[in-house]
mmCIF file of the N, C-alpha and C atoms, coordinates in Angstrom:
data_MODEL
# 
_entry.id   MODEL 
# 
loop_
_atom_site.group_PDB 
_atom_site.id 
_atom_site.type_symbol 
_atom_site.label_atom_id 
_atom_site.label_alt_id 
_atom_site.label_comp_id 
_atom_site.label_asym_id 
_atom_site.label_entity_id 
_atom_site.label_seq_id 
_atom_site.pdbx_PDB_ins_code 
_atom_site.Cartn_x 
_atom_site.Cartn_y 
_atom_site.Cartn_z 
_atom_site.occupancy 
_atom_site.B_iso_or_equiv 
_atom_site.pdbx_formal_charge 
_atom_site.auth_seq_id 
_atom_site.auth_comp_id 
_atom_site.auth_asym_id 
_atom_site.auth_atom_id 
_atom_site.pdbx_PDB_model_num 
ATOM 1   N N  . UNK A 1 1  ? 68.034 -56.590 107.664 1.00 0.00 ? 1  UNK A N  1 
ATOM 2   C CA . UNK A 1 1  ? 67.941 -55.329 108.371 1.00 0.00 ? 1  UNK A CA 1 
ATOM 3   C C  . UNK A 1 1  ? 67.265 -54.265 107.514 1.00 0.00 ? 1  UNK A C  1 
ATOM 4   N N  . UNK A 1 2  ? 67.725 -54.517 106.365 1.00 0.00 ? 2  UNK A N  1 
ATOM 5   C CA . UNK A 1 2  ? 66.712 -53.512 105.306 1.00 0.00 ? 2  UNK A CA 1 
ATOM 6   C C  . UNK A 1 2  ? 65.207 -53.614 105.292 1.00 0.00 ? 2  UNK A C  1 
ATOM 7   N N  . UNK A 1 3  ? 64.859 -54.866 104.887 1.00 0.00 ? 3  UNK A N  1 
ATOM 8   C CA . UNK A 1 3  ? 63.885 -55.158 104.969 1.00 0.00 ? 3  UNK A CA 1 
ATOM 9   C C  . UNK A 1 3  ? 62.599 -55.058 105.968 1.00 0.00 ? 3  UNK A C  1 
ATOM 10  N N  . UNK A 1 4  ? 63.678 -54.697 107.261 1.00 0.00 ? 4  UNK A N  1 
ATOM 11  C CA . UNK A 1 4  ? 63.152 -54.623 108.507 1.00 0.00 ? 4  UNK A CA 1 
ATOM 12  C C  . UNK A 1 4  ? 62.496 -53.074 108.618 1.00 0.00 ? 4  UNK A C  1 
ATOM 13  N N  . UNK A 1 5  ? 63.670 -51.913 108.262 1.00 0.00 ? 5  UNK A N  1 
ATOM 14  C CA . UNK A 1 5  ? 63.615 -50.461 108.073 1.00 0.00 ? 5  UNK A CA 1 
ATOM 15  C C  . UNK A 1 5  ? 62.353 -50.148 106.847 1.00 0.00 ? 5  UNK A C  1 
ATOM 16  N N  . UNK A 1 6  ? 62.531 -51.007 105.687 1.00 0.00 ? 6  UNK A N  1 
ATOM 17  C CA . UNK A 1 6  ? 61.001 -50.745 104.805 1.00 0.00 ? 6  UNK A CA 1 
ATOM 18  C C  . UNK A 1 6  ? 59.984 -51.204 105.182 1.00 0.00 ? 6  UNK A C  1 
ATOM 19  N N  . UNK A 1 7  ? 59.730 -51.799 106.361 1.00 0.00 ? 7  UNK A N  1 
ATOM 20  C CA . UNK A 1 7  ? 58.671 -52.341 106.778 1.00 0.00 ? 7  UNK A CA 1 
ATOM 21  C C  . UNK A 1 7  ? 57.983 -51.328 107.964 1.00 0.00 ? 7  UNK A C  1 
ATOM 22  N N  . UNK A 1 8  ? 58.646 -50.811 108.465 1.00 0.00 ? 8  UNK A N  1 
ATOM 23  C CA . UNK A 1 8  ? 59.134 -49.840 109.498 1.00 0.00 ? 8  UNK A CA 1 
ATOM 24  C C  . UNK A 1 8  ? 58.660 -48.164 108.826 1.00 0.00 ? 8  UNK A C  1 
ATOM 25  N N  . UNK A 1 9  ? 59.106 -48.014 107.990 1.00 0.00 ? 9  UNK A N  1 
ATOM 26  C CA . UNK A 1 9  ? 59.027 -47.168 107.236 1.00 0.00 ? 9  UNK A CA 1 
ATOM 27  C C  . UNK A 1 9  ? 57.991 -46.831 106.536 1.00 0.00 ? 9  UNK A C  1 
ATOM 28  N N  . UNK A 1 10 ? 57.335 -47.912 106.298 1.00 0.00 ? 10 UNK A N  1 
ATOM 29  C CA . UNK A 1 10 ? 56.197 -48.142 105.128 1.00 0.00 ? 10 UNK A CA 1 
ATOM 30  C C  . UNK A 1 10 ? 54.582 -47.973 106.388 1.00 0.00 ? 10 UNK A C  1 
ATOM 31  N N  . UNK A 1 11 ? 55.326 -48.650 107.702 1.00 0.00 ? 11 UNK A N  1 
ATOM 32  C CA . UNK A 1 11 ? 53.876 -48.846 108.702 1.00 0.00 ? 11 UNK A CA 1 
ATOM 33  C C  . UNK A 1 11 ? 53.922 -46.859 109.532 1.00 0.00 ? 11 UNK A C  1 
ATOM 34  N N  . UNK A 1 12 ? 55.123 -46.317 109.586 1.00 0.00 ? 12 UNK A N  1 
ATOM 35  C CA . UNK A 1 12 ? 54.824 -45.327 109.795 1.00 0.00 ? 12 UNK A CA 1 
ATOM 36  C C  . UNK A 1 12 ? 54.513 -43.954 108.510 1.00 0.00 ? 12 UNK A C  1 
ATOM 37  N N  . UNK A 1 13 ? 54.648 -44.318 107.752 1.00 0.00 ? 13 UNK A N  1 
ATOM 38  C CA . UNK A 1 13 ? 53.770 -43.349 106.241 1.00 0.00 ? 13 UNK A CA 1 
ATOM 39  C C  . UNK A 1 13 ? 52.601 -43.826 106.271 1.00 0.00 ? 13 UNK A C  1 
ATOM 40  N N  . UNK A 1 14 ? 52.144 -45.178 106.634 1.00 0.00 ? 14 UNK A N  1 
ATOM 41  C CA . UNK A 1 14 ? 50.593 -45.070 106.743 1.00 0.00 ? 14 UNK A CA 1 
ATOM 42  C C  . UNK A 1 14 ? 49.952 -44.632 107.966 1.00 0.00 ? 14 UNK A C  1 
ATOM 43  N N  . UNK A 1 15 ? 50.400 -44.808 108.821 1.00 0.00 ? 15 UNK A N  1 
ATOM 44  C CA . UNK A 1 15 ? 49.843 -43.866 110.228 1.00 0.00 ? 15 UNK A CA 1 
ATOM 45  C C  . UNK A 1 15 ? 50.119 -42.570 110.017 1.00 0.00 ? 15 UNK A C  1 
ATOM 46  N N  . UNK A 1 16 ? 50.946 -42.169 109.493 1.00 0.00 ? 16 UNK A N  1 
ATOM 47  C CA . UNK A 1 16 ? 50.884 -40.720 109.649 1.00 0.00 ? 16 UNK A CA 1 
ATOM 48  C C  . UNK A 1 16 ? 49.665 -39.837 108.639 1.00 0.00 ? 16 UNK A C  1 
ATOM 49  N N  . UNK A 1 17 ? 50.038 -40.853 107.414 1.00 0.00 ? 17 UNK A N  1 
ATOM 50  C CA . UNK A 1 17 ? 48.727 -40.292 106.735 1.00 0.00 ? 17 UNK A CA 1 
ATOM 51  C C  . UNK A 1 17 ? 47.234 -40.680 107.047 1.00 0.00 ? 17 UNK A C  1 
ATOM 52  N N  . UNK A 1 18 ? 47.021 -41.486 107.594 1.00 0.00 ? 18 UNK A N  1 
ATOM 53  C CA . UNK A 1 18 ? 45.552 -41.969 108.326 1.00 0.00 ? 18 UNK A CA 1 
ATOM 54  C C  . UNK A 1 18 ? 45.236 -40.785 109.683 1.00 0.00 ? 18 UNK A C  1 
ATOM 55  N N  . UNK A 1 19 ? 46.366 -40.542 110.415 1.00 0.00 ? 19 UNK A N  1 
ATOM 56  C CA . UNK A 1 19 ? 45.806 -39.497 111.096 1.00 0.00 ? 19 UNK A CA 1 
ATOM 57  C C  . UNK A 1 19 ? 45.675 -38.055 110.419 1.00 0.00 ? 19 UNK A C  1 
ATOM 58  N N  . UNK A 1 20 ? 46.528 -37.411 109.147 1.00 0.00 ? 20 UNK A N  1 
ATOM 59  C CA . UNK A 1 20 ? 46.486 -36.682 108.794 1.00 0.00 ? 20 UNK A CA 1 
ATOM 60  C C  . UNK A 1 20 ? 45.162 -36.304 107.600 1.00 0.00 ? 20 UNK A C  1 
ATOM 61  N N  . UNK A 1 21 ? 44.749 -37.801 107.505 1.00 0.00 ? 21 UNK A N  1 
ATOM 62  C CA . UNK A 1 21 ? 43.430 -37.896 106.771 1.00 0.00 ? 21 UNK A CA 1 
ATOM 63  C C  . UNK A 1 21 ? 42.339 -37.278 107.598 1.00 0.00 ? 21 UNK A C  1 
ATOM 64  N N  . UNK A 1 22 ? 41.980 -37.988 109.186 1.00 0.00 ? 22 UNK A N  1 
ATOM 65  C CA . UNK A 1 22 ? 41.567 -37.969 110.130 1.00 0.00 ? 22 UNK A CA 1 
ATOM 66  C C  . UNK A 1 22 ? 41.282 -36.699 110.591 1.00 0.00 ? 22 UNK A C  1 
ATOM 67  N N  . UNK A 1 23 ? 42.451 -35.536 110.087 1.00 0.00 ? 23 UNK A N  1 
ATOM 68  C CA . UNK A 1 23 ? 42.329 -34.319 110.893 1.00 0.00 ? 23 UNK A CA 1 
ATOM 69  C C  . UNK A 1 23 ? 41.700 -33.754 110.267 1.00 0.00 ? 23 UNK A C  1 
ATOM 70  N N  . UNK A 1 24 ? 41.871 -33.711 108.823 1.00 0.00 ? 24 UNK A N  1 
ATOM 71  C CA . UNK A 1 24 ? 41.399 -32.980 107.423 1.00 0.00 ? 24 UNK A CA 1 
ATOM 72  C C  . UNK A 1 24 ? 39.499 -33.352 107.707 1.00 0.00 ? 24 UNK A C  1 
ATOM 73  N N  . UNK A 1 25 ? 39.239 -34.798 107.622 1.00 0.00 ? 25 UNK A N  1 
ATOM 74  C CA . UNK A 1 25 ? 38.139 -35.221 107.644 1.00 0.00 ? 25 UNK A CA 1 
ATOM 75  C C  . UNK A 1 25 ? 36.953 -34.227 108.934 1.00 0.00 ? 25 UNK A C  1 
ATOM 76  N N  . UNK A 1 26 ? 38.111 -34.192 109.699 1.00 0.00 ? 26 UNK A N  1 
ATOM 77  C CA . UNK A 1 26 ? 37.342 -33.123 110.787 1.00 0.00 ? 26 UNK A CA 1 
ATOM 78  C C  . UNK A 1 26 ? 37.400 -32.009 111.138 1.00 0.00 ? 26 UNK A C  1 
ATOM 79  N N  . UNK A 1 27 ? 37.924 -31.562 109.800 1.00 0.00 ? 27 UNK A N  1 
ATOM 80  C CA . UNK A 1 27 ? 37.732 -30.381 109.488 1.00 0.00 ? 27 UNK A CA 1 
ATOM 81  C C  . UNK A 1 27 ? 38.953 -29.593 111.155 1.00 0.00 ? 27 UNK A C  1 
ATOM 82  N N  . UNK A 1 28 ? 39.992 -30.160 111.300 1.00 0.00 ? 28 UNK A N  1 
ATOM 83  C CA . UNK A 1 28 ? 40.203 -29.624 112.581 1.00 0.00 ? 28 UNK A CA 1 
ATOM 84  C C  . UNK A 1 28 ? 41.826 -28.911 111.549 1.00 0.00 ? 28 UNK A C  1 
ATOM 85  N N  . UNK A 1 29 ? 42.551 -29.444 110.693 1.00 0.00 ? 29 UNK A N  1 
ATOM 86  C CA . UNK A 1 29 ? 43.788 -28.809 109.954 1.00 0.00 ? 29 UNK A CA 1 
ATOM 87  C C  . UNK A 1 29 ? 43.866 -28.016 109.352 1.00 0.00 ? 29 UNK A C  1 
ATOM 88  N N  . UNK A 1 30 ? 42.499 -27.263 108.672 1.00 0.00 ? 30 UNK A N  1 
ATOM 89  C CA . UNK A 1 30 ? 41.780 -26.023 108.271 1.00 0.00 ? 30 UNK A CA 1 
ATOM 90  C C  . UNK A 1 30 ? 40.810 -25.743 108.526 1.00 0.00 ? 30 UNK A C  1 
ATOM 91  N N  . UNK A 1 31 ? 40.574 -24.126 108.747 1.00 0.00 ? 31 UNK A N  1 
ATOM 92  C CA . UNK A 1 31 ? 39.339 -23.903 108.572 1.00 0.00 ? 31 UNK A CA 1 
ATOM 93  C C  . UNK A 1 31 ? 38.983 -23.724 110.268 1.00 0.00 ? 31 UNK A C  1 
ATOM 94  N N  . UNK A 1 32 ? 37.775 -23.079 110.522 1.00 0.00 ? 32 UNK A N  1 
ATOM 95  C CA . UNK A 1 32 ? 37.657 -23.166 111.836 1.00 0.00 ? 32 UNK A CA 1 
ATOM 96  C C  . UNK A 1 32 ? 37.766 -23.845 112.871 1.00 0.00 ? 32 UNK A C  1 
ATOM 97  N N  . UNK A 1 33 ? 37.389 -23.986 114.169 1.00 0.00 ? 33 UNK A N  1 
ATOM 98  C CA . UNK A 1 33 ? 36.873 -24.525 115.125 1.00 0.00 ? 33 UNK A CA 1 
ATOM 99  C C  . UNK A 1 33 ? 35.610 -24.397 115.659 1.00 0.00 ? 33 UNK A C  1 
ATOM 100 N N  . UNK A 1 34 ? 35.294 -25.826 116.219 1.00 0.00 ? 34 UNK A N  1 
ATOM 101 C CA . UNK A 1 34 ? 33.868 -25.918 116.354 1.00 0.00 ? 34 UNK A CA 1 
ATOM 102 C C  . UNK A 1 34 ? 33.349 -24.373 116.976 1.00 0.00 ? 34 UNK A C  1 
ATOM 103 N N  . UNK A 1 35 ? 34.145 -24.102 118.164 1.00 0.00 ? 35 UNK A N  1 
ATOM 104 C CA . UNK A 1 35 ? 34.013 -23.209 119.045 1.00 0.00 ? 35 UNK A CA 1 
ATOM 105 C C  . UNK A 1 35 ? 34.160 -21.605 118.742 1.00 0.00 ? 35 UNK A C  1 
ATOM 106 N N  . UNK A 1 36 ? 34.880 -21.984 117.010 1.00 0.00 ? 36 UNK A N  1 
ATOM 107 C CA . UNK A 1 36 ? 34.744 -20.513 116.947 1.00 0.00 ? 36 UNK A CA 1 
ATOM 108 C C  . UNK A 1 36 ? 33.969 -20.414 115.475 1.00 0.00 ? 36 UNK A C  1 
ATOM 109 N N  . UNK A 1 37 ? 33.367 -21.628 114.627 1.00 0.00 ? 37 UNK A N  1 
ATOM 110 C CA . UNK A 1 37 ? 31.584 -21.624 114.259 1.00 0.00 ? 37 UNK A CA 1 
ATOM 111 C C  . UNK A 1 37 ? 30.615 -21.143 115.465 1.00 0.00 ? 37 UNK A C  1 
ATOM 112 N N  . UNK A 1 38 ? 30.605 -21.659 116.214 1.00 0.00 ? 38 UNK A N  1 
ATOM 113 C CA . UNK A 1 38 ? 29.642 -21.632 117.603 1.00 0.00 ? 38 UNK A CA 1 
ATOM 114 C C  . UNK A 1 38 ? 29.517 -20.217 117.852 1.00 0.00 ? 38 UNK A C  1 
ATOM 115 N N  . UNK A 1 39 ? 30.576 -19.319 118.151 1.00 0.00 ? 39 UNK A N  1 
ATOM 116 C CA . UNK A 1 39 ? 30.422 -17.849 118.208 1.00 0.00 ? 39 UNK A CA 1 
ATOM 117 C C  . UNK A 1 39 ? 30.027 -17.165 117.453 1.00 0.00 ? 39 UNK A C  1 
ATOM 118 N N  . UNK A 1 40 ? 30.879 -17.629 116.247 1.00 0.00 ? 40 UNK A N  1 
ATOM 119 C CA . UNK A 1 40 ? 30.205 -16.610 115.019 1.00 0.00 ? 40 UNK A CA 1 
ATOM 120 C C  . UNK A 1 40 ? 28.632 -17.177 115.143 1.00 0.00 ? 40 UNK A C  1 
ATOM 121 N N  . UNK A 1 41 ? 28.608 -18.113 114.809 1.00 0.00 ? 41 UNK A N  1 
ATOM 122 C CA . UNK A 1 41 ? 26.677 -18.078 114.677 1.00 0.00 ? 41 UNK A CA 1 
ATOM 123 C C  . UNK A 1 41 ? 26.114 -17.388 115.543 1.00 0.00 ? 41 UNK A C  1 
ATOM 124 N N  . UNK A 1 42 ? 26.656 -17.310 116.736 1.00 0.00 ? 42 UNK A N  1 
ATOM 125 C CA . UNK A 1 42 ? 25.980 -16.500 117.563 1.00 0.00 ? 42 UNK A CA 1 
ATOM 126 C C  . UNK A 1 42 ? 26.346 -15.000 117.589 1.00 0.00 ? 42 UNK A C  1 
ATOM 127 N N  . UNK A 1 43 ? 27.457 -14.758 117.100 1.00 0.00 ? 43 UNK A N  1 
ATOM 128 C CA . UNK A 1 43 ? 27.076 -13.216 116.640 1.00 0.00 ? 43 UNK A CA 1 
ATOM 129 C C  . UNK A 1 43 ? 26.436 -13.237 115.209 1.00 0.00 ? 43 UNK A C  1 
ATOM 130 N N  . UNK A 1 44 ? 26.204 -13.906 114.467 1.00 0.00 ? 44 UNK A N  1 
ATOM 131 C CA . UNK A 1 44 ? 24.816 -13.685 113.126 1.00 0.00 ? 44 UNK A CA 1 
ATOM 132 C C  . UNK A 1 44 ? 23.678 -13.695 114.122 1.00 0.00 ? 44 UNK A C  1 
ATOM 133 N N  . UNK A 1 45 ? 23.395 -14.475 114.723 1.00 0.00 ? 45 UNK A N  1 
ATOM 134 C CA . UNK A 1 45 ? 22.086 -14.440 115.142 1.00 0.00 ? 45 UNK A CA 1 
ATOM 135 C C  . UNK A 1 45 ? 21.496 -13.185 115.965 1.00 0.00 ? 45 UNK A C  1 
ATOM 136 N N  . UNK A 1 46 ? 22.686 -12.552 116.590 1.00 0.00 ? 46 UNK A N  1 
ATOM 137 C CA . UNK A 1 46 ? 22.773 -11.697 117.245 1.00 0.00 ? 46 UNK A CA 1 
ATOM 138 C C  . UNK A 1 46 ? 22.487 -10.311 116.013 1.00 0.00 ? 46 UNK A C  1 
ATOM 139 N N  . UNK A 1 47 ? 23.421 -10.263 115.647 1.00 0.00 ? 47 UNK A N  1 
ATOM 140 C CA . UNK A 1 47 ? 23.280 -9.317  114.335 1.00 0.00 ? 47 UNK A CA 1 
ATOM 141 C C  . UNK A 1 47 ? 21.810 -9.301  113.257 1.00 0.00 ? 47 UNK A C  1 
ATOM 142 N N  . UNK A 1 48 ? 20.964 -10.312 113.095 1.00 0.00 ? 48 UNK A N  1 
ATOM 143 C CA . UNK A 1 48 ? 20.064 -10.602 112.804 1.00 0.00 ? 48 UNK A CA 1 
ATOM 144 C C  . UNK A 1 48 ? 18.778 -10.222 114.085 1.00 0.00 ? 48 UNK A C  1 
ATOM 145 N N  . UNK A 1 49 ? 19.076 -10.049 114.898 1.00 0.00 ? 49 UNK A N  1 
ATOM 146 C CA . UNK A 1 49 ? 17.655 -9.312  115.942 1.00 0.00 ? 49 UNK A CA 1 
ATOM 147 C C  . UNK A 1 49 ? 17.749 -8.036  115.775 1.00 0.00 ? 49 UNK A C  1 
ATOM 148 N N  . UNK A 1 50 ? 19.238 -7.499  115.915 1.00 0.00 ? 50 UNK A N  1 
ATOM 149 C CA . UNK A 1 50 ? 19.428 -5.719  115.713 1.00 0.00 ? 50 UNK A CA 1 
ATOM 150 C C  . UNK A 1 50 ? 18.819 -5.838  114.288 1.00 0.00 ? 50 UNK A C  1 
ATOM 151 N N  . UNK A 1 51 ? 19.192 -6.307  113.078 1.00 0.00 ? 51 UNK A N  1 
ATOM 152 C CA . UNK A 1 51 ? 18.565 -5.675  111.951 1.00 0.00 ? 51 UNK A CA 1 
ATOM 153 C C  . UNK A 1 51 ? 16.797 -5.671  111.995 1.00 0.00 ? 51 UNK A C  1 
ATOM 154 N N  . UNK A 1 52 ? 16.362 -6.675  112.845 1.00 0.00 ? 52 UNK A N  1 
ATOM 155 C CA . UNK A 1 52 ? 14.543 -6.324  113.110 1.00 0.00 ? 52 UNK A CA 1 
ATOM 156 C C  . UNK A 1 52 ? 14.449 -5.598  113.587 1.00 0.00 ? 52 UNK A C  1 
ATOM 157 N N  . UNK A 1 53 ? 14.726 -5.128  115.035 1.00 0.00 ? 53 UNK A N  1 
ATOM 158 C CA . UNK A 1 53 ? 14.561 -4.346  115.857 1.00 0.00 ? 53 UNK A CA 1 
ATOM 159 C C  . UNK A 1 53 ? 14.526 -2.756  114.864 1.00 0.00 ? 53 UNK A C  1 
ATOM 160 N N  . UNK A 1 54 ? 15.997 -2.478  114.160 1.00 0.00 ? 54 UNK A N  1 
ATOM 161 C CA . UNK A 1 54 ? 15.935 -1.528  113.216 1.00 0.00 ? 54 UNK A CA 1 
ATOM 162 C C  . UNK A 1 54 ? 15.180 -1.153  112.340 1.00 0.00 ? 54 UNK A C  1 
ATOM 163 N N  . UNK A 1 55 ? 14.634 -2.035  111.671 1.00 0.00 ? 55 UNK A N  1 
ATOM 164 C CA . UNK A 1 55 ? 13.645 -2.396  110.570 1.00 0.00 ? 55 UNK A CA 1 
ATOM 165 C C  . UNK A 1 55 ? 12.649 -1.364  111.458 1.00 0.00 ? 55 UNK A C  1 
ATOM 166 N N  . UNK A 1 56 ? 12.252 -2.037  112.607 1.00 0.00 ? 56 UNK A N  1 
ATOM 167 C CA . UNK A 1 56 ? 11.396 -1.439  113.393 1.00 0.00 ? 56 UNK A CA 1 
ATOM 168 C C  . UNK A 1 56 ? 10.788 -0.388  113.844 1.00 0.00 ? 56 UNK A C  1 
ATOM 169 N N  . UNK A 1 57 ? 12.045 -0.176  113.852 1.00 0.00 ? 57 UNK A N  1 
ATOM 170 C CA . UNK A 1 57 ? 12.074 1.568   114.626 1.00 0.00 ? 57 UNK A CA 1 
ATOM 171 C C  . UNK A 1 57 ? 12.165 2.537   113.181 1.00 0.00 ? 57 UNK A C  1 
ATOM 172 N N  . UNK A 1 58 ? 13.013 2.145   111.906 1.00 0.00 ? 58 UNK A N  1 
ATOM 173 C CA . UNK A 1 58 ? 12.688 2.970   111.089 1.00 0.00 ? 58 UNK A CA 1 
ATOM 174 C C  . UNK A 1 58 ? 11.267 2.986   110.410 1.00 0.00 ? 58 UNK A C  1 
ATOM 175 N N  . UNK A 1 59 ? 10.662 2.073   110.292 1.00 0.00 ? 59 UNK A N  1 
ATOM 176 C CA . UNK A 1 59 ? 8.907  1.882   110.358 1.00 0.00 ? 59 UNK A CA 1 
ATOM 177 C C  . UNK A 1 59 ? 8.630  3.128   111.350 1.00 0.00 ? 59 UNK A C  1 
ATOM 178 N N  . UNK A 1 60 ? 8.704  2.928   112.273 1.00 0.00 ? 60 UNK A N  1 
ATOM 179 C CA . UNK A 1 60 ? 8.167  3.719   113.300 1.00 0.00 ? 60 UNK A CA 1 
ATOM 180 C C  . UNK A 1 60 ? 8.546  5.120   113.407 1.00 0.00 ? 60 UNK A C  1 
ATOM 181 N N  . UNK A 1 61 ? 9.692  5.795   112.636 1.00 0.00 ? 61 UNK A N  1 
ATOM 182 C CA . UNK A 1 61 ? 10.057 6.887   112.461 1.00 0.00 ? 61 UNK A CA 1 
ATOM 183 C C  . UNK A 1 61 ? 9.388  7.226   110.958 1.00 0.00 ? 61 UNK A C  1 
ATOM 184 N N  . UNK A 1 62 ? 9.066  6.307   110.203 1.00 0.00 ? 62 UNK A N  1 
ATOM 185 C CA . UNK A 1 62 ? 8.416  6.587   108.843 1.00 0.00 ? 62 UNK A CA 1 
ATOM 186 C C  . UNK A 1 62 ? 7.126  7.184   108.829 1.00 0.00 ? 62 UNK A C  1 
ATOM 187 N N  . UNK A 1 63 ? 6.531  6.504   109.859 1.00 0.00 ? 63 UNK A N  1 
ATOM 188 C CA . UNK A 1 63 ? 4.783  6.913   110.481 1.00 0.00 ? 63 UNK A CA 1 
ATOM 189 C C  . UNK A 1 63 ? 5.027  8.101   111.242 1.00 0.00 ? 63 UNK A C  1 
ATOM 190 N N  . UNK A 1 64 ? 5.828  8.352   111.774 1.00 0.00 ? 64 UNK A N  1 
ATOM 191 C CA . UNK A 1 64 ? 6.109  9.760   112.876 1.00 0.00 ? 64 UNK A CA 1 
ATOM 192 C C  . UNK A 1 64 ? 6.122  10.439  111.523 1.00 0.00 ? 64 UNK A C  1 
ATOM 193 N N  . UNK A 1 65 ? 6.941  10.221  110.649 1.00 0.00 ? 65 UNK A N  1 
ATOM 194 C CA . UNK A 1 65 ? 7.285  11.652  109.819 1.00 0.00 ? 65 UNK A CA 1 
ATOM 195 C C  . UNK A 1 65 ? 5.839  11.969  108.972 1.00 0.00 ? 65 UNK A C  1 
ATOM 196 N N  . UNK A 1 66 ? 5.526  11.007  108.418 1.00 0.00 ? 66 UNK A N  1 
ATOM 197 C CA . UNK A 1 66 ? 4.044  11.154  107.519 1.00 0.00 ? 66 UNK A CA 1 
ATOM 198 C C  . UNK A 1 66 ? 3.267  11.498  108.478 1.00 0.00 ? 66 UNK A C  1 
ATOM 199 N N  . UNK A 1 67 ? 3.375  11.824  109.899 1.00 0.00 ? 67 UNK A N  1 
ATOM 200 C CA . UNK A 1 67 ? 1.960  12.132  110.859 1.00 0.00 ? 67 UNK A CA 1 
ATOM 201 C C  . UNK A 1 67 ? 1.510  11.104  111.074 1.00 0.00 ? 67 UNK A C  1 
ATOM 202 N N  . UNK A 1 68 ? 1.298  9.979   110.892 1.00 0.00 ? 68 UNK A N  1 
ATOM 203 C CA . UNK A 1 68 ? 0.480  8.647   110.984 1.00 0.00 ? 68 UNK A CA 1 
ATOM 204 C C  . UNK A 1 68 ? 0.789  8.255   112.060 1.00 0.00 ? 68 UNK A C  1 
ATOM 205 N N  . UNK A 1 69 ? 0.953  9.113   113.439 1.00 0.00 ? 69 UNK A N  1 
ATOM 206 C CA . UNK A 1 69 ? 2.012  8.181   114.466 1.00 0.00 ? 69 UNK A CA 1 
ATOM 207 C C  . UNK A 1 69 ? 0.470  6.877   115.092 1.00 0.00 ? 69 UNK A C  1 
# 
């Protein structure tokens, strides 16, 4: 009966750590979610057109001020 319980015992410490490997490996037990990488990139990318656009317009207020419009 012992023998039965360490056998028992021994097959569920390795499943538990194979899925807990599993989760780590996919990055799903820390650290973000796919879905909320996915947003943020899309607010950088987002945040990255306003800084051209800006770039832009202060160019364009630089030439207004020197007269150069």
């Amino acid at each position: 009966m012992e023998i039965a319980l360490i056998i028992v015992a021994g097959i569920l410490v390795c499943t538990w750590m194979s899925f807990s490997y599993a989760k780590k490996a996919e990055g799903l037990e820390k650290g973000a979610s796919q879905r909320e990488i996915d947003a943020l990139q899309e607010h950088v990318n987002h945040m990255q057109e306003e800084i051209i656009s800006l770039k832009k317009e202060v160019r364009q207020l630089i030439q207004i001020a020197k007269g150069n419009e």
